[in-house]
Structure formats: C-alpha cells, structure tokens
TIDRENKOL-477259 format. One record per residue (C-alpha): x, y, z; residue number from 0. Coordinates in nm, 3 decimals. Layout:
BEGIN
SITE       x       y       z  nr
SITE       X       Y       Z NUM
...
***
This chain:
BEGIN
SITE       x       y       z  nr
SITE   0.875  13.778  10.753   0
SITE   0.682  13.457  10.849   1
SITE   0.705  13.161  10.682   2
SITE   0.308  13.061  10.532   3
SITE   0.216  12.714  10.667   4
SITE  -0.091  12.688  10.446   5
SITE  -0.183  12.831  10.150   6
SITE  -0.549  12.780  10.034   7
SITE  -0.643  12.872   9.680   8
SITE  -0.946  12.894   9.471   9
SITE  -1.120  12.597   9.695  10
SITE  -1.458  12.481   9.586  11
SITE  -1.667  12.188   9.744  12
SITE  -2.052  12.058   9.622  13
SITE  -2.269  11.815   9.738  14
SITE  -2.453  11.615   9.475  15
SITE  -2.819  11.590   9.593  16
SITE  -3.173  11.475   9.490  17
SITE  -3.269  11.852   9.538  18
SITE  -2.972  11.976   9.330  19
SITE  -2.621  12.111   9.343  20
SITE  -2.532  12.234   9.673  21
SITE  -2.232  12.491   9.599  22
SITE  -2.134  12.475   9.968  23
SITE  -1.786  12.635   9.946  24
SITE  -1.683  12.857   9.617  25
SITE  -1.340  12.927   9.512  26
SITE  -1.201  13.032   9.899  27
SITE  -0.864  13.155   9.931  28
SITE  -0.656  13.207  10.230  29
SITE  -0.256  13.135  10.392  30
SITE  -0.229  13.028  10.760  31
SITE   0.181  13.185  10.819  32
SITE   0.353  12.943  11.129  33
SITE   0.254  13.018  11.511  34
SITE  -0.045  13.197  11.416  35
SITE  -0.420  13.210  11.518  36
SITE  -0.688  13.234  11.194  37
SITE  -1.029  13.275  11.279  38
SITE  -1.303  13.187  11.032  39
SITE  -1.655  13.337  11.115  40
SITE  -1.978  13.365  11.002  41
SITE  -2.339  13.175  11.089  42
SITE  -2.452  12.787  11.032  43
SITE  -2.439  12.636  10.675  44
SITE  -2.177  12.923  10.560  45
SITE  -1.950  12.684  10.432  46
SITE  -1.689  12.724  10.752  47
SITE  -1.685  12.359  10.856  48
SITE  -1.701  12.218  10.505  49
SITE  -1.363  12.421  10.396  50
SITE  -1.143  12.309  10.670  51
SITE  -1.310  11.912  10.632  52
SITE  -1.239  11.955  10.273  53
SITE  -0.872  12.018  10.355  54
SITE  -0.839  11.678  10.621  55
SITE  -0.993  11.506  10.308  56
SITE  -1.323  11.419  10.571  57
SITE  -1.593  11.506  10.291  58
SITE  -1.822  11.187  10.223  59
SITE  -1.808  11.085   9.850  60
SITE  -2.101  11.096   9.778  61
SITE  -2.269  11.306   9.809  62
SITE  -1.980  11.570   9.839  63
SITE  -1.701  11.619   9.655  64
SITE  -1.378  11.859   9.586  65
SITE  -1.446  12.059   9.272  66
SITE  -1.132  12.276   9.223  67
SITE  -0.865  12.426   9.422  68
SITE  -0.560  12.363   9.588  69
SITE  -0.420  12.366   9.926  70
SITE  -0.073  12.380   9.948  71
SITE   0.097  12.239  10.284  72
SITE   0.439  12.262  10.315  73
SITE   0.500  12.198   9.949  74
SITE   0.249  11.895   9.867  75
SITE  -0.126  11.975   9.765  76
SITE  -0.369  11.819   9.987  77
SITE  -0.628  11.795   9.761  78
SITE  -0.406  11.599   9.577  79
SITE  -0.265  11.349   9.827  80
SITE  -0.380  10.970   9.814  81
SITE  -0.591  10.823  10.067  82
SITE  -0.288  10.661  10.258  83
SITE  -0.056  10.974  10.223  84
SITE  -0.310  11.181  10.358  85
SITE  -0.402  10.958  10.672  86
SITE  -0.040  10.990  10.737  87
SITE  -0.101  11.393  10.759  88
SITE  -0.451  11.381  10.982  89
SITE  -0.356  11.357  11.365  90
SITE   0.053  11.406  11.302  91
SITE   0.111  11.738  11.103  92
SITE  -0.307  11.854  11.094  93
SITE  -0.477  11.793  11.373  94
SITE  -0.879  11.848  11.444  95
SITE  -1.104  11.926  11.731  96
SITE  -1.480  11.892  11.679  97
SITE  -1.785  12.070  11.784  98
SITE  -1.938  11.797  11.976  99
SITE  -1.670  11.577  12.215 100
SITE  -1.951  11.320  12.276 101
SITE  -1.992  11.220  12.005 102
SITE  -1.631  11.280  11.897 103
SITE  -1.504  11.034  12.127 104
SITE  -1.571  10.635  12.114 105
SITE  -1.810  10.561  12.358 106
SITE  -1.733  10.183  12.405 107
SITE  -1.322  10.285  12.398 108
SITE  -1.138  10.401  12.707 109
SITE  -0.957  10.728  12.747 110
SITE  -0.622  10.574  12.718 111
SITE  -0.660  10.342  12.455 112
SITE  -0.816  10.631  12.205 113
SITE  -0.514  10.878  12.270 114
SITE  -0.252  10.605  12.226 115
SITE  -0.396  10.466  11.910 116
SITE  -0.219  10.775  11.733 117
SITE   0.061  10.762  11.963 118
SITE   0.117  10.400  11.854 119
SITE   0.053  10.449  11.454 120
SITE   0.240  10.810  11.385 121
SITE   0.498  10.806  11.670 122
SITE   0.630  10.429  11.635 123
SITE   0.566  10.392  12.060 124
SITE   0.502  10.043  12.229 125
SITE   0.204  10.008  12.462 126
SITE   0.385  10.150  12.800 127
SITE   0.545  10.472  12.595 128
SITE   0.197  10.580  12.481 129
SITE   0.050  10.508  12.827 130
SITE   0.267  10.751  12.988 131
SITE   0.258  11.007  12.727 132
SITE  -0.113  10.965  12.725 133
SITE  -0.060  11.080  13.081 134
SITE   0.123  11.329  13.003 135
SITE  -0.095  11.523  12.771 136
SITE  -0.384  11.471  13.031 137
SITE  -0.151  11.644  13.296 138
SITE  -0.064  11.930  13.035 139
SITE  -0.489  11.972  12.955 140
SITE  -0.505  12.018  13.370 141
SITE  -0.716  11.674  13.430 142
SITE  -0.691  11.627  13.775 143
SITE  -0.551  11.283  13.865 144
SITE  -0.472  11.220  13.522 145
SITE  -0.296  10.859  13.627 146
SITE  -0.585  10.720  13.724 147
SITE  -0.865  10.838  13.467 148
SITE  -0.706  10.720  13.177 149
SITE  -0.868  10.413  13.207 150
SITE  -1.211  10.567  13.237 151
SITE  -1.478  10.626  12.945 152
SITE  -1.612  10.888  12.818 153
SITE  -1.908  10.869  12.982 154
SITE  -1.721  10.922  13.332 155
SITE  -1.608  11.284  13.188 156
SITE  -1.810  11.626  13.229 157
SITE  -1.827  11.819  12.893 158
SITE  -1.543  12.054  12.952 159
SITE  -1.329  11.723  13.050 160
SITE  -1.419  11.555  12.777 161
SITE  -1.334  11.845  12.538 162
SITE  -1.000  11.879  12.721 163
SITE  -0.939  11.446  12.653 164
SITE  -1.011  11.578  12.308 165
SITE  -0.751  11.885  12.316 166
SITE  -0.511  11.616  12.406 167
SITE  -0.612  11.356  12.148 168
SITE  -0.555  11.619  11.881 169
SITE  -0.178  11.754  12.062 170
SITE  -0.073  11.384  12.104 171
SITE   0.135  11.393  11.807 172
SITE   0.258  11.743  11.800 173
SITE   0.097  11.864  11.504 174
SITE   0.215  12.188  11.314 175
SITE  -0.149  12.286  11.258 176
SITE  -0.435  12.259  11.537 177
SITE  -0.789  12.306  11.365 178
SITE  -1.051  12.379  11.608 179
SITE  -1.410  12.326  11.432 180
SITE  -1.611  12.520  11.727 181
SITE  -1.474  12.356  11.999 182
SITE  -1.706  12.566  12.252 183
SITE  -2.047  12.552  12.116 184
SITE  -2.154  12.247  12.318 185
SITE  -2.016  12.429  12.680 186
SITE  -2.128  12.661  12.921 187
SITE  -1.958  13.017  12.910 188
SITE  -1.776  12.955  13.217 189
SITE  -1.611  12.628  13.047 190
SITE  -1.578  12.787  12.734 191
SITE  -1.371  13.024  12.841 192
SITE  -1.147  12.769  13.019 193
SITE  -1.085  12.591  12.713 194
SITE  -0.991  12.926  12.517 195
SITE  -0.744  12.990  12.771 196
SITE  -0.634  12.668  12.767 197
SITE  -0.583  12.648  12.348 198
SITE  -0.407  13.002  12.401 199
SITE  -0.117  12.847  12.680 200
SITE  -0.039  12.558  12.485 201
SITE  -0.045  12.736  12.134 202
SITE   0.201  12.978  12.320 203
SITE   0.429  12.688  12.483 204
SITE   0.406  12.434  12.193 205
SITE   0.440  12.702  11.887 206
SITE   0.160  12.569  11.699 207
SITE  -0.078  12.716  11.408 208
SITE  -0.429  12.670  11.502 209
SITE  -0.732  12.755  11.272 210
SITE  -1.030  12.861  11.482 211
SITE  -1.410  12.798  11.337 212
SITE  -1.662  13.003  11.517 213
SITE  -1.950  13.189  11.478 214
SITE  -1.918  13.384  11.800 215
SITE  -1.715  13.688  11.696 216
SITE  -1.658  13.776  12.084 217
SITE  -1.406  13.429  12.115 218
SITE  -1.223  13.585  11.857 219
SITE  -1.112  13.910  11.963 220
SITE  -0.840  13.769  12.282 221
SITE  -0.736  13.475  12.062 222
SITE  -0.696  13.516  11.694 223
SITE  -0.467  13.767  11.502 224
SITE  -0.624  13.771  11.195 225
SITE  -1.004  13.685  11.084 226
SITE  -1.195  13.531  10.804 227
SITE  -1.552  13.631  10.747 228
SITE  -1.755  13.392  10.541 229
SITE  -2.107  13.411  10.423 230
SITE  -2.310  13.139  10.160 231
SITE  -1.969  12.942  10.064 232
SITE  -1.771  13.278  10.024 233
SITE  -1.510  13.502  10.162 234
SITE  -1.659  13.874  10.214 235
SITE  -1.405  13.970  10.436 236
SITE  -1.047  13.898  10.549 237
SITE  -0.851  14.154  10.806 238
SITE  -0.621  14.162  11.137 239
SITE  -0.853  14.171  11.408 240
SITE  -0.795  14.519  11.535 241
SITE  -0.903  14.650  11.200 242
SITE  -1.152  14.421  11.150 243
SITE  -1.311  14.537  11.470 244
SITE  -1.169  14.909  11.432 245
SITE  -1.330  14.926  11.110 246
SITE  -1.533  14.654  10.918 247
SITE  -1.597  14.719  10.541 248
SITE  -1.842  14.460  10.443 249
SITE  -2.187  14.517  10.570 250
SITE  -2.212  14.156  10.695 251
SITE  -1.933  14.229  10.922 252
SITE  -2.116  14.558  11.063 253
SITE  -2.389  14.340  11.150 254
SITE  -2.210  14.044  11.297 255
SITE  -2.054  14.284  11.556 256
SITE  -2.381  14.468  11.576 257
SITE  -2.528  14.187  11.739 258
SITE  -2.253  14.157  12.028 259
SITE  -2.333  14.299  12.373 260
SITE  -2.036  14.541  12.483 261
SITE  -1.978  14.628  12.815 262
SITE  -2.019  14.991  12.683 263
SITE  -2.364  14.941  12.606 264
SITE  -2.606  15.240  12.703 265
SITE  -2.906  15.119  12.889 266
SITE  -3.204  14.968  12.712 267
SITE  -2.996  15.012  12.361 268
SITE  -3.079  14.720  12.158 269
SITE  -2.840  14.494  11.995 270
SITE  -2.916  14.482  11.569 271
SITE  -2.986  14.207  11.386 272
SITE  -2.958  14.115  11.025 273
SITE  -3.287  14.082  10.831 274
SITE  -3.441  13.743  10.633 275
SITE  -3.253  13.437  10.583 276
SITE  -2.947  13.335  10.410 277
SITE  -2.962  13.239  10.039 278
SITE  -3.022  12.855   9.898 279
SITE  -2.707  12.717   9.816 280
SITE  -2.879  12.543   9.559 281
SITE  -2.942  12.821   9.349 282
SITE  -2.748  13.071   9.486 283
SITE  -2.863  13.447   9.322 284
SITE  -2.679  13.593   9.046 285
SITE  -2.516  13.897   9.195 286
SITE  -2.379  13.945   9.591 287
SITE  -2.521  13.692   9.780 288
SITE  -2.588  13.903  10.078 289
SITE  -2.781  14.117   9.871 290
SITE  -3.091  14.081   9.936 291
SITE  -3.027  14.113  10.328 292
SITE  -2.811  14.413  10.281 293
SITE  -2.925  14.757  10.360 294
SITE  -2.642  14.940  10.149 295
SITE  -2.775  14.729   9.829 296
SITE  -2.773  14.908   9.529 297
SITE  -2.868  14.800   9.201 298
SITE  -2.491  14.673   9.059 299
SITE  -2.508  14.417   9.376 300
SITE  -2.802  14.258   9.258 301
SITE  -2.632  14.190   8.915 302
SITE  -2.250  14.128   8.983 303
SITE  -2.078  13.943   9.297 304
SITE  -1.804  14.148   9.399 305
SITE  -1.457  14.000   9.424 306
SITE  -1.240  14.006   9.712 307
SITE  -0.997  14.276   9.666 308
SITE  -0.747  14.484   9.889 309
SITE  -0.857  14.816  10.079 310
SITE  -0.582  14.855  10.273 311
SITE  -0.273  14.683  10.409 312
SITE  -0.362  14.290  10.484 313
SITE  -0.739  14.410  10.472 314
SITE  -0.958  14.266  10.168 315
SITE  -1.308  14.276  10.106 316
SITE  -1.572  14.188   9.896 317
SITE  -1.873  14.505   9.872 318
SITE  -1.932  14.737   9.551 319
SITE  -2.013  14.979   9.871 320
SITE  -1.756  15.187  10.049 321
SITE  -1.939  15.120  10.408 322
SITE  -1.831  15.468  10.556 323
SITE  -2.024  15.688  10.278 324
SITE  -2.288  15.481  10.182 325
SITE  -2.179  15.549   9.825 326
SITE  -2.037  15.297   9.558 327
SITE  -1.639  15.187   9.581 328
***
C-alpha cells in the first residue's frame, strides 16, 4: 500500500479585486502517495498554478488569499504553518520549478552562487561544500563542463540549459516533493522532450514525488501515473492515466484529448475543439461550469454543479451525464 505524501482537502483560494471576487481555486481535493508522478491538466486561468502556489504559501496578500482547506504534509498543515516554518519547507522537503527559467533565475547572480544559497541555508554547508555539490547537480542535469560554468550567468545559458540550472536549483536539497509548474512551455519540442526525460531519470534514481502542471495532455501520458483534470477553479476529473485515456467520463476530458494529433490519425481528419470561452471567475454560473460549452448539457447542469464522485476504482468524476449513452448518471 503506499504511504500518501500529500493530502489536499477542500482547498479554496480568491483574489480580492476592484472588479470583484475572483474564486480562482474552489474546495480542490487530492493525495500525492511517495515516488509518484500527479499530473494536473487543464487550459490557462483554470486554477492549476494557483493550487500548487497556494500550497508553497507563494500567493501575494493582497490581493489573494487562502479561504479554506487544508493540506496535510507529513502530519503538519501547510496552510497552517508560520511564515518561518514554512520557508524552512520551500526548497528542502517541496521544491518548485517554474514556467519561465528567465525570469526564474537572478539575472545579476551567478550560477553558482544561486544553487548554493539553499545549499548553505537548509544543508548547514560552508562555501567550498556547496561549490562542489553545486557541481555536482550540474553534472547529474548533463551540463557539459559543469566545473567551469558555474561561474557564468544566466544570460550565458540557452533555454533548455537554463531550465536544467533550474532542475538542479530545485534537487539541490533533496526534496521529497518536486513540483513542476509547466516547466516546458517556454522550449522547443525537441528540448522539451529532453527535459521530460530528464525529470523521469532522476525521479527514478532519486525516489522523489513530483507534481506535474501542464496543459499539454500528450507530456502526460509517458510520465505521470495518475491525472488531475481541472476546469474554472475545479476538479472534473481525477483517474490513472490508462483509464483516463482508455475512457474519459467528463466531457471536458473528451475534448482535451480530442484536440491531440495521434499518429493514428486518418488523412485530412480534423482535430475537435471545444466551443466559446471559459466562464468569469468572478461570477462563476450557478450550475456546472462547463455548461454552457458542453454538448451533453442538459437542463439539471445548468442548475446544479455536480460533485466529484467515484465511477469506478481510483476513477472520480464530476458530470450529471454518463458520457458513453448520452443519457443522465
């Protein structure tokens, strides 16, 4: 049986605005178990960044703020946690990668001296031990003459290199759980499937957890075991990924994998694509969300929002519609 690392429950997070109340993540629930790979998916603004910067405690208050919920880490709530007990957490037992390593990493800074900063403040090294181990992790994220780089700046990096510096940043102190806020988006294909194969070795050699945040559901199928879908701040779908791709029972799912090109495509058939726009968070409709986008609406989804409930062994998901028949669940 494995042992749950994380256990999410009931998570909400607003931002307070001029405009109004932006409910950008409502009452989420999810467990991460040890050595495993979580994907969360869905499109921008669906609440997938916000949830996981909720947990490191990274919201800006104001305007945001933690509404309700707990996430439970190896006994202590993070939500919970003062500021200094939960800067003790980020970088040694959670560690993040970010969408953007540009402007992730400290332009003015070198290499070396923004790895061994952590090295230095969680690990208790002098100067020399986090030099070398700053080495070190640039050897094990395949930089090529790490030894003499690590005195270089950021600027002196190619995207996929300076992802990679951040890869190591964020392994530096051996962290239990690896988040990885779409750590591809800003890369080529070619690179981004370097770096997936590179988060796959060292999850595999160092035992780690890692939460991947995408919206491309085509990463997700060679790294993750199971996925999250998300859509307007809520959870419409949760499965293992063979099931999730074998068969999807949220219509929001069907067209998520709708739109990916397969290599058993027949000539000149067109990929689908999911009609209108996603809903204002502001004022968010009364019944499903995905309603009014949904082409197996009926008139129950415009009125209630269906809760996430259990269809089948570790598969859970949130539709008044049984996909399959068309008809209502």
């Amino acid at each position: 049986m494995a042992t749950t690392l994380l256990e999410v429950k009931g998570l909400e997070t607003r931002f307070f605005t001029q405009d109004g109340v932006v409910k950008a993540v409502n009452g989420i629930s999810y467990t991460l178990n040890e050595s495993e790979t979580l994907a969360i998916v869905g499109e921008s603004g669906c609440g997938k960044s916000v949830g996981v910067m909720s947990l490191m405690r990274l919201i800006p208050e104001p305007p945001g703020k933690i509404t309700g919920g707990e996430a439970m880490f190896l006994g202590r709530d993070l939500l919970k946690m003062n500021k200094e007990a939960i800067r003790q957490v980020r970088g040694k037992e959670i560690a993040m990668i970010f969408q953007d390593p540009m402007t992730s990493l400290n332009p003015v800074l070198t290499i070396a001296r923004q790895i061994t900063e952590a090295l230095e403040l969680h690990m208790g090294m002098d100067h020399r031990q986090a030099t070398d181990r700053a080495v070190e992790l640039l050897e094990m994220v395949n930089i090529p003459e790490a030894a003499g780089r690590i005195n270089d700046y950021p600027h002196q990096f190619s995207g996929g290199m300076r992802q990679r510096v951040m890869i190591a940043m964020a392994l530096s102190c051996m962290p239990q759980i690896l988040i990885a806020d779409e750590p591809t988006t800003a890369l080529d294909v070619t690179i981004q499937a370097q770096i997936v194969e590179l988060v796959k070795r060292l999850r595999d050699e160092l035992g780690m957890a890692i939460i991947w945040i995408t919206h491309d559901l085509g990463v997700v199928a060679g790294l993750a075991e199971r996925v999250v879908v998300m859509y307007a701040g809520f959870i419409v779908e949760e499965a293992l990924v063979k099931d999730l791709y074998g068969s999807p029972g949220h219509p929001y799912t069907l067209g998520l994998l709708g739109s990916l090109p397969r290599v058993d495509m027949i000539r000149n058939e067109r990929l689908t694509s999911i009609e209108g726009m996603p809903p204002d968070l502001i004022a968010l409709p009364e019944g499903c969300p995905f309603a009014a986008r949904c082409t197996f609406v009926l008139d129950r989804c415009l009125r209630d929002n269906p809760p996430l409930l259990s269809v089948a062994p570790g598969h859970k998901v949130a539709c008044w519609v049984d996909v399959e028949t068309g008809r209502e669940k």
